[in-house]
C-alpha positions in Angstrom: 168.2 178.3 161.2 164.8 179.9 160.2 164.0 180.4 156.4 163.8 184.1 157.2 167.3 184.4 158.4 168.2 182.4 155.6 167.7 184.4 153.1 168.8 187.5 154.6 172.3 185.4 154.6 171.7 184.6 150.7 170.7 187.9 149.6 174.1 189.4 151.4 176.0 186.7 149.8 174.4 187.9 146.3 174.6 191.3 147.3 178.7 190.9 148.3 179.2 188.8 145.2 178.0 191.4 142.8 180.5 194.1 144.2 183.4 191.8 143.8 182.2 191.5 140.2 182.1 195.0 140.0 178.0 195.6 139.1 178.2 192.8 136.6 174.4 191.7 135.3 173.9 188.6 134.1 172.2 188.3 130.5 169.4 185.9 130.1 167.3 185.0 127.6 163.6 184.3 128.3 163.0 182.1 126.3 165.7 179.3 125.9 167.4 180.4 129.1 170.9 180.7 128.0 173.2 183.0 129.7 176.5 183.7 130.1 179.1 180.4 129.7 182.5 180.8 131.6 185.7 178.6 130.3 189.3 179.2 130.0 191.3 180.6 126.8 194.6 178.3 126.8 197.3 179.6 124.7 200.2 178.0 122.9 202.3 177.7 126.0 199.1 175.9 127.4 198.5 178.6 130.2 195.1 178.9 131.0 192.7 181.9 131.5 189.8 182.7 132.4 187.4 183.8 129.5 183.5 184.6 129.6 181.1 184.1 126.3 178.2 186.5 126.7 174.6 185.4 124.9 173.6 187.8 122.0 170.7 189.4 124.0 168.7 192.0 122.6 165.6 193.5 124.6 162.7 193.6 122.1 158.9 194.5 122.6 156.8 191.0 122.7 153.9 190.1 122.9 153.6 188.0 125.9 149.7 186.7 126.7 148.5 188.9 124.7 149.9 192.1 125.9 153.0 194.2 125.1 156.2 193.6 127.1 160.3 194.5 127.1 161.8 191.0 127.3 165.4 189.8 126.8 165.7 187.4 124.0 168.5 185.9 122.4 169.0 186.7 118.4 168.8 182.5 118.0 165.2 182.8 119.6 164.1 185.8 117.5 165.7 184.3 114.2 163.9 181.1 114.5 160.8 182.7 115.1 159.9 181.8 119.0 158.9 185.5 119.8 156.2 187.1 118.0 157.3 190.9 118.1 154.7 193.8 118.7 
């Protein structure tokens, strides 16, 4: 299979995958990387479902080598100082 077919394959994989999620975008923070974690909420009967825990992302203006730039950071990352705001 040639690369080029390949990733027409992916990209309709993605592209199908995103309207069974209904649109959903993924959150990610530039800096550290984290993103959205998937587990399971188990209740007192011990029945298990599915649960997301979305990153605190916030898009701030950074300065990024020394020019100005909208980047998606997480509060942890702006807290402890890893982004120098503009």
């Amino acid at each position: 299979m040639k690369i080029k077919e390949l990733s027409v394959k992916i990209s309709l994989l993605a592209f199908l995958a995103m309207r069974l999620l209904g649109g959903v975008k993924m959150a990610k923070c530039s800096v550290c990387g984290k993103a959205t974690t998937f587990g399971n909420n188990v209740s007192h009967s011990h029945i298990r479902t599915n649960k997301q825990q979305k990153a605190n992302i916030k898009k701030v203006k950074a300065v990024v080598e020394g020019t100005t730039k909208k980047v998606s950071v997480c509060t942890r990352c702006l807290r402890s100082g890893k982004v120098e705001r503009a």
